[in-house]
KOLDRENZA-612878 format. One line per field, with one value per atom (N, C-alpha, C): residue number from 1; residue in three letters; atom name; x, y, z. Coordinates in Angstrom, 2 decimals. Each point is the difference from the previous one (the first is absolute). Last residue first. Example, Ala and Ser with C-alpha at 12.3 -4.5 7.8 and 13.67 -1.06 7.14 Angstrom:
2
num	(2; 2; 2; 1; 1; 1)
residuo	(SER; SER; SER; ALA; ALA; ALA)
atomo	(N; CA; C; N; CA; C)
x	(12.85; 0.82; -0.77; 0.29; -0.89; 0.90)
y	(-2.25; 1.19; 1.09; -5.72; 1.19; 1.20)
z	(7.08; 0.06; 0.73; -0.07; 0.00; 0.00)
// end
This chain:
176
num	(176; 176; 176; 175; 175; 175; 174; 174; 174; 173; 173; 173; 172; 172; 172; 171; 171; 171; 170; 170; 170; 169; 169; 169; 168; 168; 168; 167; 167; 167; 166; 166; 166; 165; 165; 165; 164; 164; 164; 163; 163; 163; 162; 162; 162; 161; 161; 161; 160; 160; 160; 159; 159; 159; 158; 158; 158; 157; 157; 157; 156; 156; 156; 155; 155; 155; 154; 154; 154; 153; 153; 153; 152; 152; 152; 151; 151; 151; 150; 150; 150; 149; 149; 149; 148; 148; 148; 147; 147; 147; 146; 146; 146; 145; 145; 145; 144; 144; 144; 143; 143; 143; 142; 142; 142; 141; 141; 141; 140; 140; 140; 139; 139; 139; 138; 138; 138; 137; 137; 137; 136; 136; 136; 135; 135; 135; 134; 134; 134; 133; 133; 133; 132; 132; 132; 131; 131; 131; 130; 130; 130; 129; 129; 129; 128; 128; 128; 127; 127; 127; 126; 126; 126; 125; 125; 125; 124; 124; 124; 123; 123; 123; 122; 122; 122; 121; 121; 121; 120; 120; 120; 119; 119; 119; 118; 118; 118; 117; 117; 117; 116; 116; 116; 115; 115; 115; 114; 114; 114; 113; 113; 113; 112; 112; 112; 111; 111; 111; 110; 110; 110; 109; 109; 109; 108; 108; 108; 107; 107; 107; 106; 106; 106; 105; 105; 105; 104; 104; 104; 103; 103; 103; 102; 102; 102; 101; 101; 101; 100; 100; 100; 99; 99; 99; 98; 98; 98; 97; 97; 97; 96; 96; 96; 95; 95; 95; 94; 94; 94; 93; 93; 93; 92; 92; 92; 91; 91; 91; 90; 90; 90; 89; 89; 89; 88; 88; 88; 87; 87; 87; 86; 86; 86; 85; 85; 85; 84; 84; 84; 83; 83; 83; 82; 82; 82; 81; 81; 81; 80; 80; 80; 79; 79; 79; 78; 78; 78; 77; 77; 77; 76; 76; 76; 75; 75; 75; 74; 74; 74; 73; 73; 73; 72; 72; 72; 71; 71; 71; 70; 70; 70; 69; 69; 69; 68; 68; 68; 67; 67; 67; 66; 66; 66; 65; 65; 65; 64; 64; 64; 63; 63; 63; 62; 62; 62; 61; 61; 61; 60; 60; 60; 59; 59; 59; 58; 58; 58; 57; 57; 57; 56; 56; 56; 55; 55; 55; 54; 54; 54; 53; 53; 53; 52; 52; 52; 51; 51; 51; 50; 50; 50; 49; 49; 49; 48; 48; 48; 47; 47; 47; 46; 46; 46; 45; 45; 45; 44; 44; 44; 43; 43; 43; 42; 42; 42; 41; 41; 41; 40; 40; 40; 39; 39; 39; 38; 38; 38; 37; 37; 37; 36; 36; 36; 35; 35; 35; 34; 34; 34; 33; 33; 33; 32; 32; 32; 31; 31; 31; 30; 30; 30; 29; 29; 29; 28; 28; 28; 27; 27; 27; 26; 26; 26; 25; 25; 25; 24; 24; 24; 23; 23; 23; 22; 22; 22; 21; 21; 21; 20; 20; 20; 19; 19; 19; 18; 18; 18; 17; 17; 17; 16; 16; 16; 15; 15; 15; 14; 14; 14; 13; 13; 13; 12; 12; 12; 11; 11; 11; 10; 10; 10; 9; 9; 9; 8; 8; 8; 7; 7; 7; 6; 6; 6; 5; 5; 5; 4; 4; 4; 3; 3; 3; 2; 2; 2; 1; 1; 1)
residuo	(UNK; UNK; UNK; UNK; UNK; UNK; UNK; UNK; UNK; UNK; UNK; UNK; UNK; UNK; UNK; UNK; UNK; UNK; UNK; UNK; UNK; UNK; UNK; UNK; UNK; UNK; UNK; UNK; UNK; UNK; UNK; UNK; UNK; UNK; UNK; UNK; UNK; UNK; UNK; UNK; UNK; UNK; UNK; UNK; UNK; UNK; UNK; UNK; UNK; UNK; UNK; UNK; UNK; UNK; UNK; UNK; UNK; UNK; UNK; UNK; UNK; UNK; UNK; UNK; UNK; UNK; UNK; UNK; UNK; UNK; UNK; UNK; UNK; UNK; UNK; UNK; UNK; UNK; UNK; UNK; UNK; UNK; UNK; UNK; UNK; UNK; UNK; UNK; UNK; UNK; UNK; UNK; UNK; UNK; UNK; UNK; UNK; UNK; UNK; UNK; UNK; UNK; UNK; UNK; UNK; UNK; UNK; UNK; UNK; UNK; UNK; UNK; UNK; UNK; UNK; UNK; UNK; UNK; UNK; UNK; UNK; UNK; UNK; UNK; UNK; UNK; UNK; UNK; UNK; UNK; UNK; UNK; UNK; UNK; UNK; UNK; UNK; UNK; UNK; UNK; UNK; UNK; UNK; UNK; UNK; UNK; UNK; UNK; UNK; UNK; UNK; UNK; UNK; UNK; UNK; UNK; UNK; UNK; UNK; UNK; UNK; UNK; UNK; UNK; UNK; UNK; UNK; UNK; UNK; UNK; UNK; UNK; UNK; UNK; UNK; UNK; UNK; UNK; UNK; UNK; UNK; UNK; UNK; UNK; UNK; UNK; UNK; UNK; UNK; UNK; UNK; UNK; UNK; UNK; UNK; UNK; UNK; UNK; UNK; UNK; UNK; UNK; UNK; UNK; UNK; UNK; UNK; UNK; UNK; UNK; UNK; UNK; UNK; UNK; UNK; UNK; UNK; UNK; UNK; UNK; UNK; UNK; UNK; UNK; UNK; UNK; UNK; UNK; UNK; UNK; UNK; UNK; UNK; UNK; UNK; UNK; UNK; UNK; UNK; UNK; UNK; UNK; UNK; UNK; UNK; UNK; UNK; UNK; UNK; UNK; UNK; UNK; UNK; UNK; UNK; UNK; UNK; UNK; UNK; UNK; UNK; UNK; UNK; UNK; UNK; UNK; UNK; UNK; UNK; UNK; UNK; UNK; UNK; UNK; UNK; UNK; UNK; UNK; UNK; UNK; UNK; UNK; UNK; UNK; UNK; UNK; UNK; UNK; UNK; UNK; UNK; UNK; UNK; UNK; UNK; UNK; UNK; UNK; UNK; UNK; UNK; UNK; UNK; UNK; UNK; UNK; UNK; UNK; UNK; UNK; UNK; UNK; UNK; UNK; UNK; UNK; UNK; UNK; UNK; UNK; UNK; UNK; UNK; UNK; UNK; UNK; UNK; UNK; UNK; UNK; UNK; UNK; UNK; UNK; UNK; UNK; UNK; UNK; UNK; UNK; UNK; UNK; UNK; UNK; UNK; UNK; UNK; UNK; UNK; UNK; UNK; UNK; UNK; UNK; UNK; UNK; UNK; UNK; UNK; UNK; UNK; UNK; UNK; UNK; UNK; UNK; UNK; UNK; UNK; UNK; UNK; UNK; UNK; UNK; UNK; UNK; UNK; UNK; UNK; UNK; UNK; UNK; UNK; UNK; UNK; UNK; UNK; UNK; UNK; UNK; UNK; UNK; UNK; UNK; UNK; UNK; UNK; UNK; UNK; UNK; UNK; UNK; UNK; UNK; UNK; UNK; UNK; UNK; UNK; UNK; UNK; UNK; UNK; UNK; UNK; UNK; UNK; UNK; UNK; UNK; UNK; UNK; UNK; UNK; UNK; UNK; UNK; UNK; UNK; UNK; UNK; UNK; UNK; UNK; UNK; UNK; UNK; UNK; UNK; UNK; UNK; UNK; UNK; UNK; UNK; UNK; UNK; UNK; UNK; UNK; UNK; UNK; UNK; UNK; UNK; UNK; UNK; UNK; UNK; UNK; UNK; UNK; UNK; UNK; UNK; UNK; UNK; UNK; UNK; UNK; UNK; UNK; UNK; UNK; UNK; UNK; UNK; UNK; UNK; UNK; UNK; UNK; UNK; UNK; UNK; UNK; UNK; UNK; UNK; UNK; UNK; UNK; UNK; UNK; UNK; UNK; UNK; UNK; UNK; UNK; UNK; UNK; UNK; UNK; UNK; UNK; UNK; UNK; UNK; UNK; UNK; UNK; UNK; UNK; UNK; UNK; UNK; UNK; UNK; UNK; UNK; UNK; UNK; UNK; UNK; UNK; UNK; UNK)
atomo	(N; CA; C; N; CA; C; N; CA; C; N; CA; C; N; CA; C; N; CA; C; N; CA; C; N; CA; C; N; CA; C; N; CA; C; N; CA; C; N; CA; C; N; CA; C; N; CA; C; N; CA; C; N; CA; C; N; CA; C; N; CA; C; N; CA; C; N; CA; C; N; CA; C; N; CA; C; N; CA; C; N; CA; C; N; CA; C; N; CA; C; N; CA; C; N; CA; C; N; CA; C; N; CA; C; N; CA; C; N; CA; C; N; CA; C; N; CA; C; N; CA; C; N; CA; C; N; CA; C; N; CA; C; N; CA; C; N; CA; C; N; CA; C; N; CA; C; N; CA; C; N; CA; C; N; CA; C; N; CA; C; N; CA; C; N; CA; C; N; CA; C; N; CA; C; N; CA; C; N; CA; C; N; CA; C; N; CA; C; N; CA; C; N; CA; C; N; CA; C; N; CA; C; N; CA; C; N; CA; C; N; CA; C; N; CA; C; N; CA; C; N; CA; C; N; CA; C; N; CA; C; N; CA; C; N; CA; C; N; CA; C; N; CA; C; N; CA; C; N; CA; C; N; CA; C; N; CA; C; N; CA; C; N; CA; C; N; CA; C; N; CA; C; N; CA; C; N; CA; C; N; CA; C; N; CA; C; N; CA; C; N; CA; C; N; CA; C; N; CA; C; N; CA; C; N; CA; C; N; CA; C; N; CA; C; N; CA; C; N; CA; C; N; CA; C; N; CA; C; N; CA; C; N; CA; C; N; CA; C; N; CA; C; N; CA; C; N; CA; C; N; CA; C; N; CA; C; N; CA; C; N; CA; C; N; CA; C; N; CA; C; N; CA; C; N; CA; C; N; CA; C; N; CA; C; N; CA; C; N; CA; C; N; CA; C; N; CA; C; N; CA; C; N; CA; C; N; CA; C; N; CA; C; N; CA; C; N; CA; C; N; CA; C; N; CA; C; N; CA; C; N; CA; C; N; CA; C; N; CA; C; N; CA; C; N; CA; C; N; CA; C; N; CA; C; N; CA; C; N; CA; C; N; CA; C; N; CA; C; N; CA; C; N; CA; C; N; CA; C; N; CA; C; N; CA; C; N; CA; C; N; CA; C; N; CA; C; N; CA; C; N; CA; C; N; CA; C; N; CA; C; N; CA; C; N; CA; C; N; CA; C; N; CA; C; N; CA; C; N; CA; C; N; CA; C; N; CA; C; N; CA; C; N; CA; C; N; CA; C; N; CA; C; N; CA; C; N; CA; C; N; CA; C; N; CA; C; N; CA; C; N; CA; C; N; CA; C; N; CA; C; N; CA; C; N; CA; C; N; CA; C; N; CA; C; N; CA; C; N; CA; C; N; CA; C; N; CA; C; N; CA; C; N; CA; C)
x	(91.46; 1.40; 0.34; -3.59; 0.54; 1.07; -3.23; 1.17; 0.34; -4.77; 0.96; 1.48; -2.62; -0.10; 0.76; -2.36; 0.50; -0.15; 0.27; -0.49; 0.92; -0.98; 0.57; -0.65; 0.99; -0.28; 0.48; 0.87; 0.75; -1.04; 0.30; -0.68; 0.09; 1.11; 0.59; -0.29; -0.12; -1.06; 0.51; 2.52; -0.18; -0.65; -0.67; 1.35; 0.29; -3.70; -0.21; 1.13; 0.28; -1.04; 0.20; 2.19; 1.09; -0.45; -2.95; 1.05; 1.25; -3.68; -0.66; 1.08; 1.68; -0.13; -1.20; 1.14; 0.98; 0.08; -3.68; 0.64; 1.13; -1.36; -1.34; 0.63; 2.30; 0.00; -1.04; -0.08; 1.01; -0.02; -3.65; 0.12; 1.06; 0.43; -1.22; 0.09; 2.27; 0.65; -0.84; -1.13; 0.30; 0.49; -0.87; -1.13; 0.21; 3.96; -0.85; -1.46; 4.77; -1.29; -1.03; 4.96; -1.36; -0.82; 3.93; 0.64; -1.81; 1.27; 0.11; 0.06; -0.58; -1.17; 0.24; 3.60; -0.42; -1.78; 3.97; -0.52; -1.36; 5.36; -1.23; -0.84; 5.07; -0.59; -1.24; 0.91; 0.91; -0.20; -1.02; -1.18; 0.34; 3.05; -1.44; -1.18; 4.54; -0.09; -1.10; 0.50; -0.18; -0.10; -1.33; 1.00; -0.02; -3.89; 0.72; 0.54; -2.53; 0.76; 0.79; -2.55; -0.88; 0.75; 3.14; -1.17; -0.82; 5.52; -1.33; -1.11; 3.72; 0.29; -1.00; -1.17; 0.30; 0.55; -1.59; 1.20; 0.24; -1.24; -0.75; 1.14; -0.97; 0.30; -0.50; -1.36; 1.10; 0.67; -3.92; 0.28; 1.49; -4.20; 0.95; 0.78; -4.18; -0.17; 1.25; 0.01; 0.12; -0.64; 0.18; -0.69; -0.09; 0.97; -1.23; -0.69; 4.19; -0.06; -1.27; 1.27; -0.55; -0.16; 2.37; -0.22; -0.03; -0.23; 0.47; -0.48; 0.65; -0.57; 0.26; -1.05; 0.35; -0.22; 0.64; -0.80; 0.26; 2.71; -0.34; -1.09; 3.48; -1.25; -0.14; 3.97; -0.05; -1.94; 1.35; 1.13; -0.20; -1.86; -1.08; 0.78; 2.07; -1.47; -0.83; 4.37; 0.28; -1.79; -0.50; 0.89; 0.09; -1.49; -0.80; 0.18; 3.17; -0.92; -1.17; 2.78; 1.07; -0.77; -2.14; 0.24; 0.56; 0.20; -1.38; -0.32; 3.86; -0.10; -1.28; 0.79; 1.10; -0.23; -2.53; -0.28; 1.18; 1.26; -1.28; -0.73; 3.69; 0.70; -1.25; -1.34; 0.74; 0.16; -1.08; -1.06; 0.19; 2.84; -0.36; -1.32; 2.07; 1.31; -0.64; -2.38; -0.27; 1.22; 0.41; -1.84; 0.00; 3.93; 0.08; -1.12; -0.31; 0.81; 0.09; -2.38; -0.52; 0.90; 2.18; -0.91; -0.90; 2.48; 0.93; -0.85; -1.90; 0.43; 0.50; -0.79; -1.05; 0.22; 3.38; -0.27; -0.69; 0.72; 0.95; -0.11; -2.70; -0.15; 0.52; 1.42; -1.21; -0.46; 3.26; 0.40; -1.07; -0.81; 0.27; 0.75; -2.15; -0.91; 0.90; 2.46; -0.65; -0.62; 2.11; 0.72; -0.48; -2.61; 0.07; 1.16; -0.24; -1.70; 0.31; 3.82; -0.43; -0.85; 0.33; 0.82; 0.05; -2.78; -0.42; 0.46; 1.71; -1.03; -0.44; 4.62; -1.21; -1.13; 4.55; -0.27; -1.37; 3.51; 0.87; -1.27; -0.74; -0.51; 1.31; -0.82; -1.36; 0.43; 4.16; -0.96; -1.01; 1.52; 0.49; -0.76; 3.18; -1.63; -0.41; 4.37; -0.66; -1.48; 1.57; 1.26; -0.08; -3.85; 0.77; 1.47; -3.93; 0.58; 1.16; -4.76; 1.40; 0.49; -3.95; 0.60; 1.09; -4.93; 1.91; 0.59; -3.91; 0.30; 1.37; -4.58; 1.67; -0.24; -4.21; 0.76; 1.55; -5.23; 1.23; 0.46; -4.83; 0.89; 1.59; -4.05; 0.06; 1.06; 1.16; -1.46; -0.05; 4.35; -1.23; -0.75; 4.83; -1.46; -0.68; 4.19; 0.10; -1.87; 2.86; -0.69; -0.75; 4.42; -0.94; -1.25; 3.54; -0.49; -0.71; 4.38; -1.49; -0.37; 3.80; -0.06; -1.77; 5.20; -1.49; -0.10; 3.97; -0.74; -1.47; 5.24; -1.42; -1.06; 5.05; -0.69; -1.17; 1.71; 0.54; -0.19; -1.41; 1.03; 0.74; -4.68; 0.91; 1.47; -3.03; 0.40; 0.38; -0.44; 0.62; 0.15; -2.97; 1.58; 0.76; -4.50; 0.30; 1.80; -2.17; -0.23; 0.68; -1.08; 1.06; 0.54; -4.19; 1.15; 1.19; -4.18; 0.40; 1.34; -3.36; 0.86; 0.86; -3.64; -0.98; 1.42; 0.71; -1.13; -0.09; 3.80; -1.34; -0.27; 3.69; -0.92; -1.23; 3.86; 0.50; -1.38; 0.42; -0.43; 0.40; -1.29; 0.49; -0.01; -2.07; 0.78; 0.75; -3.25; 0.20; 1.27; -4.24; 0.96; 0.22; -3.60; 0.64; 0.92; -3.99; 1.70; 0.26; -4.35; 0.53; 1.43)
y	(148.60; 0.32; 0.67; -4.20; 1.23; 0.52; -3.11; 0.08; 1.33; -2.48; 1.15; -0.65; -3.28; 0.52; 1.16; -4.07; 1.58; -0.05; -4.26; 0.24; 1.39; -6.00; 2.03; 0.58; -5.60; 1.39; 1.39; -5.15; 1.18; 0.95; -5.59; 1.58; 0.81; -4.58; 0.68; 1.24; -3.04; -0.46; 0.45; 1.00; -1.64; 0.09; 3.96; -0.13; -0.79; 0.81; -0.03; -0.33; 0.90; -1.51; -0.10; 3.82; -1.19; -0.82; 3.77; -0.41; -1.04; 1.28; -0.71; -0.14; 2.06; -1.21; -1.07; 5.19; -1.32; -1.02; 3.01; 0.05; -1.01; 1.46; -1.23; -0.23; 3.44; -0.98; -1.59; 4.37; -0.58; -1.00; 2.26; -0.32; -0.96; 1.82; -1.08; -0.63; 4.36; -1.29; -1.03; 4.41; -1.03; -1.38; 4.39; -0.33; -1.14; 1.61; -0.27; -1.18; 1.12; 0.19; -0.60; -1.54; -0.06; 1.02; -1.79; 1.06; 0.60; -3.91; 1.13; 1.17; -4.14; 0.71; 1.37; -2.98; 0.99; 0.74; -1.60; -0.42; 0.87; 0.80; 0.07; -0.97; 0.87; -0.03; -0.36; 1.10; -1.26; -0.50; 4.57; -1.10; -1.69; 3.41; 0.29; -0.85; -0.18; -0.60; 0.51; 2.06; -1.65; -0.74; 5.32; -0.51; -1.58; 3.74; -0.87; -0.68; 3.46; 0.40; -0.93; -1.26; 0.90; 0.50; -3.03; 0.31; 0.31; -1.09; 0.83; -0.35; -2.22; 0.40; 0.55; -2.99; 0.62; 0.89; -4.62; 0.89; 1.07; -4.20; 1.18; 0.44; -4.46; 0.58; 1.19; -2.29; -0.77; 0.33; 1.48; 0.31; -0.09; -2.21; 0.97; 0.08; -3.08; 1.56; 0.99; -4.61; 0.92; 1.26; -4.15; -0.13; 0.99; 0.82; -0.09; -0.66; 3.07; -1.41; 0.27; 2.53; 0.18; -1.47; 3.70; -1.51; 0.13; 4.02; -0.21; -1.81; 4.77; -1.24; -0.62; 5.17; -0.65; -1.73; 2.94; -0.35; -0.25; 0.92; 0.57; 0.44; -3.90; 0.38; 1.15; -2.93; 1.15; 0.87; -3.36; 0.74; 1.56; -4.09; 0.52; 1.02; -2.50; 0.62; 0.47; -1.97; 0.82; 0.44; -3.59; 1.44; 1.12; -4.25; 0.72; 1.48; -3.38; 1.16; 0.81; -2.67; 0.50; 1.26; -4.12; 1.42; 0.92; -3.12; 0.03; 1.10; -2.55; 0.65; 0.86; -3.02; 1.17; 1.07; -4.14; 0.69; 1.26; -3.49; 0.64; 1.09; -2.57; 0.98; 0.43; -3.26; 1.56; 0.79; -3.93; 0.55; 1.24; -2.87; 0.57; 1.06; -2.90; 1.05; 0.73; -3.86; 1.45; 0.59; -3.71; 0.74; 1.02; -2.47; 0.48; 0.60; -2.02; 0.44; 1.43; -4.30; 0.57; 1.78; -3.83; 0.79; 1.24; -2.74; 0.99; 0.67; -2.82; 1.13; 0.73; -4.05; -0.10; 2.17; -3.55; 0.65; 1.14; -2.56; 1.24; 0.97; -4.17; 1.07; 1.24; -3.70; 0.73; 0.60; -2.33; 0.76; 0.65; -2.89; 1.39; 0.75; -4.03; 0.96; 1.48; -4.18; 0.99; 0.76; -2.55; 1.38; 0.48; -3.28; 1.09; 1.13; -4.08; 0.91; 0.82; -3.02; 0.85; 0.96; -2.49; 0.87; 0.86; -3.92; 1.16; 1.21; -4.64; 1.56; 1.27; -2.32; -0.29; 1.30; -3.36; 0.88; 0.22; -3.26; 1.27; 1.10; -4.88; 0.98; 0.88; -1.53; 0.27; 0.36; 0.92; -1.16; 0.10; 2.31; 0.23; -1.56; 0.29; -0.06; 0.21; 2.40; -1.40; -0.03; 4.27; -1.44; -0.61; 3.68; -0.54; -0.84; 4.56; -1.07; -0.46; 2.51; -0.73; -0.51; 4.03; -1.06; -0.74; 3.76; -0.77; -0.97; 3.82; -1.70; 0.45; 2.94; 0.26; -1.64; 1.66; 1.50; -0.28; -2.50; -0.34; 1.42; -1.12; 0.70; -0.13; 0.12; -1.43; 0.16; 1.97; 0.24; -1.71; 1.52; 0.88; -0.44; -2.37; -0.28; 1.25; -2.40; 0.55; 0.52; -5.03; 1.22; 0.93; -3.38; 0.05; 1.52; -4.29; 1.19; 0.24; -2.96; 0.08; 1.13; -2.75; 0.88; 0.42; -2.82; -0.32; 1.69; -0.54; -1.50; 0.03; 3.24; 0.18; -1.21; 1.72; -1.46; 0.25; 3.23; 0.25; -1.03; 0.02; 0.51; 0.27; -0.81; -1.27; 0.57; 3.23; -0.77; -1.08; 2.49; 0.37; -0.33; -1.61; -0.27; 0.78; -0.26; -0.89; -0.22; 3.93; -0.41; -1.13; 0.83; 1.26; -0.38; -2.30; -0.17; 0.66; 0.44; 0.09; -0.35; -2.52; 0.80; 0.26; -2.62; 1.01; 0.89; -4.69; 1.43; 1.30; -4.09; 0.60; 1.12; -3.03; 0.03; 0.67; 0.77; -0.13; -0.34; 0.19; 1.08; 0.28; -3.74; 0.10; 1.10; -1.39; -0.42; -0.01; 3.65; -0.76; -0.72; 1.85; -0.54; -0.30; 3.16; -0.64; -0.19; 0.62; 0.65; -1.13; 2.83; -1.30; 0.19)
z	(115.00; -0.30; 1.44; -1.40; 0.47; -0.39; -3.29; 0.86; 0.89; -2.76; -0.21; 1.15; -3.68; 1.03; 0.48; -3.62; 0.52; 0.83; -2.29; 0.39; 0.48; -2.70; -0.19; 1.42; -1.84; 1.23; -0.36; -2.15; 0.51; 0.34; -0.75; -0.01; 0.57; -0.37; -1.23; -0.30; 3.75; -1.32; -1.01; 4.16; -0.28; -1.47; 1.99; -0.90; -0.40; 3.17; -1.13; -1.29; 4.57; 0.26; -1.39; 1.48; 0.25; -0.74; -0.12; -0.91; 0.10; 3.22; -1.28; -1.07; 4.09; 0.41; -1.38; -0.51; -0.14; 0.58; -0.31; -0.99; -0.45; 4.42; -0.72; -1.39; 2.14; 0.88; -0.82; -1.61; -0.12; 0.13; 1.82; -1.46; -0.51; 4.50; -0.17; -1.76; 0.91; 0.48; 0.18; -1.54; -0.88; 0.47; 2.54; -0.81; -0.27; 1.20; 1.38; -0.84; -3.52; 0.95; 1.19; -1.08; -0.62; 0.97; 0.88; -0.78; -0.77; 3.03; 1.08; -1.60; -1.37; 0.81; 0.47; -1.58; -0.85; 0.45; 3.36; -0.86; -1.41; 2.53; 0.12; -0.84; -0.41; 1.30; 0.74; -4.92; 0.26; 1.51; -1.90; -0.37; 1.01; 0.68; 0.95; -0.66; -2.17; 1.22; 0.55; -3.91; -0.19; 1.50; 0.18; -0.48; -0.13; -0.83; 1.52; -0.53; -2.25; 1.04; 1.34; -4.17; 0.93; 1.22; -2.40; -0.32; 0.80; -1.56; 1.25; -0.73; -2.22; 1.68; 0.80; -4.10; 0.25; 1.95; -2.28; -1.12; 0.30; 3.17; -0.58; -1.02; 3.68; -0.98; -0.40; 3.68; -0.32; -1.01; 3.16; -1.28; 0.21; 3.32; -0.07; -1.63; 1.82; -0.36; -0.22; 2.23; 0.89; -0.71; -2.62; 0.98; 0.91; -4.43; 0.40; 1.48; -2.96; 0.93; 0.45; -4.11; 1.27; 0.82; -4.32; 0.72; 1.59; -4.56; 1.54; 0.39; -3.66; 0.27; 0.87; -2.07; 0.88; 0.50; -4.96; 1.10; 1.25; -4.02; 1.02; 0.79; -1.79; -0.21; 0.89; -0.61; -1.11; 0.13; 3.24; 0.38; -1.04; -0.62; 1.03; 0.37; -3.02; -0.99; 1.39; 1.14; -0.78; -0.23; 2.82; 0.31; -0.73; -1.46; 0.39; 1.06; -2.50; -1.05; 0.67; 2.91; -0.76; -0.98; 1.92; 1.25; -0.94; -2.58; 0.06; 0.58; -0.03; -0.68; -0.43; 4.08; -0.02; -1.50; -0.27; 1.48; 0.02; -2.70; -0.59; 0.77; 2.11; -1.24; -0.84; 2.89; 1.37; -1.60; -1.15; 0.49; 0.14; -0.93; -1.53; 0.35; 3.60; -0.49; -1.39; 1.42; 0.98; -0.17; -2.45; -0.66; 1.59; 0.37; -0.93; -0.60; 3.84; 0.10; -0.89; -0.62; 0.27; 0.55; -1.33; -1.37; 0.52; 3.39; -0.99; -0.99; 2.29; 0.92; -0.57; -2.01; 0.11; 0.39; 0.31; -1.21; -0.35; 4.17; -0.21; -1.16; 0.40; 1.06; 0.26; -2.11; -0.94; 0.39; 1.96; -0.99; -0.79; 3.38; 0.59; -0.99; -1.20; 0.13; 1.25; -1.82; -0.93; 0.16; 3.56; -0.51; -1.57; 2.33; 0.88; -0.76; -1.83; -0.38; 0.77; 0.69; -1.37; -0.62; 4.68; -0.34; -1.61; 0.61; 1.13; -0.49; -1.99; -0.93; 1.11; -0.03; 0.91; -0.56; -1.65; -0.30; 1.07; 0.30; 0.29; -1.06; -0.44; 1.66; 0.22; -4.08; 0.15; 1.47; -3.26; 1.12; 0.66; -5.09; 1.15; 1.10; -4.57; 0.01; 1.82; -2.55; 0.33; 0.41; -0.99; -0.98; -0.13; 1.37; 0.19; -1.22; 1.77; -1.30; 0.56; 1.75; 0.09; -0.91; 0.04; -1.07; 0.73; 0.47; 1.09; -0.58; -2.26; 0.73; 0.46; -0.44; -0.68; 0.28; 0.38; 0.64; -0.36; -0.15; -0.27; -0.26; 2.17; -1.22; 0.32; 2.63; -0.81; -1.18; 4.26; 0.13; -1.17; -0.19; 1.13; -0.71; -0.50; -0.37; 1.25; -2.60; 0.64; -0.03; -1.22; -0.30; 1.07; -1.11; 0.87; -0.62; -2.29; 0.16; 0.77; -0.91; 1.01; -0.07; -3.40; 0.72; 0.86; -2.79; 0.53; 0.88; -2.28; -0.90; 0.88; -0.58; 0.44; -0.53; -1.40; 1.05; 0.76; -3.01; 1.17; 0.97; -4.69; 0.20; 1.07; -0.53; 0.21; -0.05; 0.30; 0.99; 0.07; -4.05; 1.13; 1.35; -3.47; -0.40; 1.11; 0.85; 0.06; -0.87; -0.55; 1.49; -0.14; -3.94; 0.36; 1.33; -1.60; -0.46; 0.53; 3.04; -1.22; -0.46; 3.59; -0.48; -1.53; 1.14; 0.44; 0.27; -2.30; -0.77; 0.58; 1.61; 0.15; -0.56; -0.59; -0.29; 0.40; 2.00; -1.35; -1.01; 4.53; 0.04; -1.94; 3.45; -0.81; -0.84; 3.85; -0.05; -0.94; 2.65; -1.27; -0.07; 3.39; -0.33; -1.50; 3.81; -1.56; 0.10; 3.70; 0.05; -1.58; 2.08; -0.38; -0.49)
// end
C-alpha cells in the first residue's frame, strides 16, 4: 500500500528533526512506498515532493513494481552478504583443520565418497605411495584383497548412516 502525506509539517509519523529539514528545503508532501519480501517490510521508498504531486502523473503499477524490484535487489544483497560470512567461516575452519591435521602425527586424510578417491592427506607418503598415487587411485585399490568386500559395505553403510548422526567404526588391514 502506497502512503501519502500531505502535510509533511503536521504529520506525527515523521520525525520532528525530519520534518524541519525538509521543510527547509521546500519539501511539503511526500509517498511512502513500502519495500516488502515475503510479509515483511525490508526498507521504504520515500518521494518527497514541493508540490502536491498529480494523481495521473503518478501510476501505482509502476510504483509497486519498482518497490518490489528494490526489494528484490535488497533481498540478494543480504543474502549475498550471509554467504560471504559463509565462505569466510568455511575458509577458516579449512584453515584449523589443516594446521591440527597437518600437526598430527597420525595419518589423516579426506575421502571423496562418491569416486572413494583421497582429496586430501597431511602427509607426502604413506605405505610407500606418494600423495599423487593415493590421489590417482581409488582407495579400494589400496585395501586388502581379503578386506575389500568389508570396506566396501563399510562405506556405502557409512554414507546411509552419517545423515543420522552415526558414525561407523571399523578395521581394516592396507597393502603395502
Amino acid at each position: 500500500e502506497i502512503v501519502t502525506s500531505e502535510g509533511l509539517r503536521q504529520d506525527a509519523r515523521v520525525e520532528p528533526a525530519v520534518q524541519k529539514a525538509l521543510a527547509a528545503q521546500g519539501f511539503r508532501f511526500v509517498m511512502s512506498i513500502p519495500l516488502l519480501f515475503q510479509e515483511h517490510v525490508v526498507g521504504v521508498v520515500n518521494l518527497i515532493y514541493t508540490e502536491a504531486p498529480d494523481d495521473s502523473s503518478i501510476d501505482p503499477t509502476a510504483l509497486t513494481f519498482m518497490a518490489q524490484s528494490i526489494s528484490a535487489i535488497m533481498v540478494g544483497l543480504y543474502d549475498l552478504r550471509e554467504l560471504q560470512k559463509i565462505e569466510e567461516a568455511l575458509r577458516r575452519s579449512e584453515g584449523q583443520f589443516r594446521r591440527l591435521a597437518e600437526s598430527s602425527p597420525d595419518y589423516v586424510f579426506v575421502l571423496d565418497l562418491k569416486n572413494f578417491q583421497t582429496v586430501y592427506a597431511n602427509r607426502d607418503t604413506f605405505l610407500g605411495y606418494d600423495r599423487e598415487e593415493w590421489r590417482d587411485r581409488s582407495v579400494f585399490d589400496h585395501v586388502h584383497p581379503d578386506d575389500n568386500e568389508l570396506v566396501l559395505t563399510f562405506f556405502r553403510e557409512f554414507v546411509d548412516t552419517l545423515m543420522a548422526g552415526n558414525v561407523p567404526t571399523i578395521e581394516y588391514r592396507l597393502e603395502t
